[in-house]
C-alpha positions as a Markdown table, in Angstrom:
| # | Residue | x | y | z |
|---|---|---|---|---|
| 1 | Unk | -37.4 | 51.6 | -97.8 |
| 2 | Unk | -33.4 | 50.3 | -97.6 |
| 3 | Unk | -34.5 | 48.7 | -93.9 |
| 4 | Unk | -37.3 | 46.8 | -95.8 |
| 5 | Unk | -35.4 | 45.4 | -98.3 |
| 6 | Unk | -33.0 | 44.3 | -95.4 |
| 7 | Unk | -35.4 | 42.1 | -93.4 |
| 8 | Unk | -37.2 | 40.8 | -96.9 |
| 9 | Unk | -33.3 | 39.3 | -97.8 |
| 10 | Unk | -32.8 | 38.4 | -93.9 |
| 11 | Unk | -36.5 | 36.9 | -93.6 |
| 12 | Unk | -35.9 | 35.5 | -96.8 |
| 13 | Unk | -32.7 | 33.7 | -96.0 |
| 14 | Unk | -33.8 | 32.6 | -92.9 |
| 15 | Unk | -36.9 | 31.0 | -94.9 |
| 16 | Unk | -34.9 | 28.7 | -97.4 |
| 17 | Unk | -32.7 | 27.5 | -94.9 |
| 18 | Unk | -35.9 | 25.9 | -92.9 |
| 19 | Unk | -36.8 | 24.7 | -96.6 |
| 20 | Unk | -33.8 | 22.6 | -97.1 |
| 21 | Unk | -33.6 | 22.1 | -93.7 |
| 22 | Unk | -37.1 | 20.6 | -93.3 |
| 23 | Unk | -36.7 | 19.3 | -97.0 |
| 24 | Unk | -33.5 | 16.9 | -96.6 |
| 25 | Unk | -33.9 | 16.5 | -93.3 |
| 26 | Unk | -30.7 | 18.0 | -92.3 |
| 27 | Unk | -30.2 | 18.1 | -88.5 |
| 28 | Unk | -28.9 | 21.7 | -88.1 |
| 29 | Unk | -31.7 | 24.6 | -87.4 |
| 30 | Unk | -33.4 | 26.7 | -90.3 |
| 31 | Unk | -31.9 | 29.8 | -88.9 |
| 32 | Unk | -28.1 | 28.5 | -89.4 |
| 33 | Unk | -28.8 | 27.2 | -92.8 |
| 34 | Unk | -30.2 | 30.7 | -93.4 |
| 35 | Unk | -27.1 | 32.4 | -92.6 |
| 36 | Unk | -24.9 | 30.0 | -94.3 |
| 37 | Unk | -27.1 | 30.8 | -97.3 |
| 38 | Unk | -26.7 | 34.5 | -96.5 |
| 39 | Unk | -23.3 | 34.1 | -96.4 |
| 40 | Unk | -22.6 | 32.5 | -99.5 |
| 41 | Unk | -24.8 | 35.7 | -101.1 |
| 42 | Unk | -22.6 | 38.4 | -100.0 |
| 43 | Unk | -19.6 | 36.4 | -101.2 |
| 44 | Unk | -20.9 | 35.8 | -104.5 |
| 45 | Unk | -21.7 | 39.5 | -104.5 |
| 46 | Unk | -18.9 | 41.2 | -102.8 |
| 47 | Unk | -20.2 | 43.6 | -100.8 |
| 48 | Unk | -23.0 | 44.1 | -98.0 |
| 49 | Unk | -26.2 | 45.9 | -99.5 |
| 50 | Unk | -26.9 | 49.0 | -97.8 |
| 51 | Unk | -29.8 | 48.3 | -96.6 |
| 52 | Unk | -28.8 | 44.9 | -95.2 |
| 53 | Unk | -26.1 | 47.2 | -93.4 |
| 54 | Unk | -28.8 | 49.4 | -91.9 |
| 55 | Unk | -30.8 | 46.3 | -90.8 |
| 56 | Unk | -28.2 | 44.3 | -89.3 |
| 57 | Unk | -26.8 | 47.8 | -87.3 |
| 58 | Unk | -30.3 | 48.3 | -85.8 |
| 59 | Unk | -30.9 | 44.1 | -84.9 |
| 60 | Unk | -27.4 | 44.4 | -83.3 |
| 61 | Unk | -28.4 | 48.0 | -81.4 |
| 62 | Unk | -31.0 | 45.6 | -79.5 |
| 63 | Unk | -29.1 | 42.5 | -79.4 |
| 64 | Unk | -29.5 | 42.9 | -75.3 |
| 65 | Unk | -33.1 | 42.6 | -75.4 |
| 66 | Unk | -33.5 | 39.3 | -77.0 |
| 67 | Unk | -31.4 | 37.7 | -73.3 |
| 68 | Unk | -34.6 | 39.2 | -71.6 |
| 69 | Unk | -36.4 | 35.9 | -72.5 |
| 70 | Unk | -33.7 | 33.7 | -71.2 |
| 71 | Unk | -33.2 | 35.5 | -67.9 |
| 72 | Unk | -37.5 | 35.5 | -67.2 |
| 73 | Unk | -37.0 | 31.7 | -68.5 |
| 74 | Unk | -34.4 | 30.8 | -65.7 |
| 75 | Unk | -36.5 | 32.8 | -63.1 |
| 76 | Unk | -39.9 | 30.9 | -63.8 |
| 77 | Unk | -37.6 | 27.5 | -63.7 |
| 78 | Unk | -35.6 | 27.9 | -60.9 |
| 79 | Unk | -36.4 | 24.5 | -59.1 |
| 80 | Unk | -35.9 | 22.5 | -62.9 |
| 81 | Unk | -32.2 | 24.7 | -62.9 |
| 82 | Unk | -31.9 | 23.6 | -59.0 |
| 83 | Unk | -32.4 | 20.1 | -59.3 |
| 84 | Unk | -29.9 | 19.5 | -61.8 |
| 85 | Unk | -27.3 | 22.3 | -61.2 |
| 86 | Unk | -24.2 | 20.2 | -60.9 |
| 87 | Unk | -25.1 | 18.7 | -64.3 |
| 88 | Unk | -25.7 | 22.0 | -65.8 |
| 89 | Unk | -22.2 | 23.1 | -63.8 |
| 90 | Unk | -20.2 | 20.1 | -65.4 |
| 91 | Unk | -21.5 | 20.3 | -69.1 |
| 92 | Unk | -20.8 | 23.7 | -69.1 |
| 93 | Unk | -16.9 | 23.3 | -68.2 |
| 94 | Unk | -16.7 | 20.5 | -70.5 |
| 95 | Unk | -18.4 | 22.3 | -73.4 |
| 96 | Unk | -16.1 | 25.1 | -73.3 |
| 97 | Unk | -13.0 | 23.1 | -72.6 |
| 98 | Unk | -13.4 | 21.3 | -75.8 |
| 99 | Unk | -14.9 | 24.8 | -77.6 |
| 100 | Unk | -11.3 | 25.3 | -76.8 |
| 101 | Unk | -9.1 | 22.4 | -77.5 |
| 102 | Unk | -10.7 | 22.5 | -80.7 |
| 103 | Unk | -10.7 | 26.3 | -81.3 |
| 104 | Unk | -6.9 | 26.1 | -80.7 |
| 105 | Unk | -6.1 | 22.8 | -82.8 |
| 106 | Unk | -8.2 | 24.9 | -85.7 |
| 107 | Unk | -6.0 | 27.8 | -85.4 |
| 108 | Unk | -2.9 | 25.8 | -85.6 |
| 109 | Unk | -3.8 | 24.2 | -88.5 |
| 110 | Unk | -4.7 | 27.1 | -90.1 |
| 111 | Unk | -1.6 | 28.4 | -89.1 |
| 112 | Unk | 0.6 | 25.6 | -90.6 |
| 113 | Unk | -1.4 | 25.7 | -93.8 |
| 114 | Unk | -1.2 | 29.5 | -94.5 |
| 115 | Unk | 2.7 | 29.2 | -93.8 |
| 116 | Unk | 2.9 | 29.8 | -90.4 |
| 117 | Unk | 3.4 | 33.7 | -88.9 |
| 118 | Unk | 6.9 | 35.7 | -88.3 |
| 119 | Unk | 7.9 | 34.4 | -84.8 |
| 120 | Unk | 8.3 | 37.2 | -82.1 |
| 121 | Unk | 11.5 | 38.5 | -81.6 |
């Protein structure tokens, strides 16, 4: 019964994020909204319910499975992938260059704000 109750709050979650998604016309997907939503819930209430826990455990057991679409995806569109590989190639650098510039000018500023860590001897 516990693993019920954990994909009714996931489900549920996932369901008012598309609401105020869809309803204010906010340009970030349902699903995100749903686990800022979520989020905010277990901070408010402190804790993971159990059978949230169980849920989440088995989702993450099969986490593999749900790349299985993506890999048949890039088979079946090979020549779309081929045509505009050094595109694909250059975005992808870029993204995760700047994923890290900012990543890194976060955790500074993190850092100075919460005082800074002891410096290695």
């Amino acid at each position: 019964m516990s693993l019920i109750v954990g994909f009714i709050i996931l489900l549920g979650c996932q369901f008012l994020g598309e609401l105020i998604v869809r309803g204010f016309g906010i340009p970030v997907p349902g699903p995100v909204m749903g686990m800022v939503i979520l989020l905010i819930a277990l901070l408010i209430n402190g804790r993971v319910p159990d059978g949230l826990r169980k849920t989440g455990q088995g989702l993450l057991n099969y986490l593999t499975l749900l790349f299985v679409p993506a890999g048949v995806g890039m088979m079946v569109h090979f020549q779309l992938i081929q045509a505009d590989f050094w595109t694909i190639i250059v975005t992808l650098f870029v993204s995760t260059a700047v994923t890290l510039a900012v990543t890194a000018k976060v955790m500074m500023w993190m850092n100075q704000r919460v005082g800074g860590t002891e410096k290695a001897k």
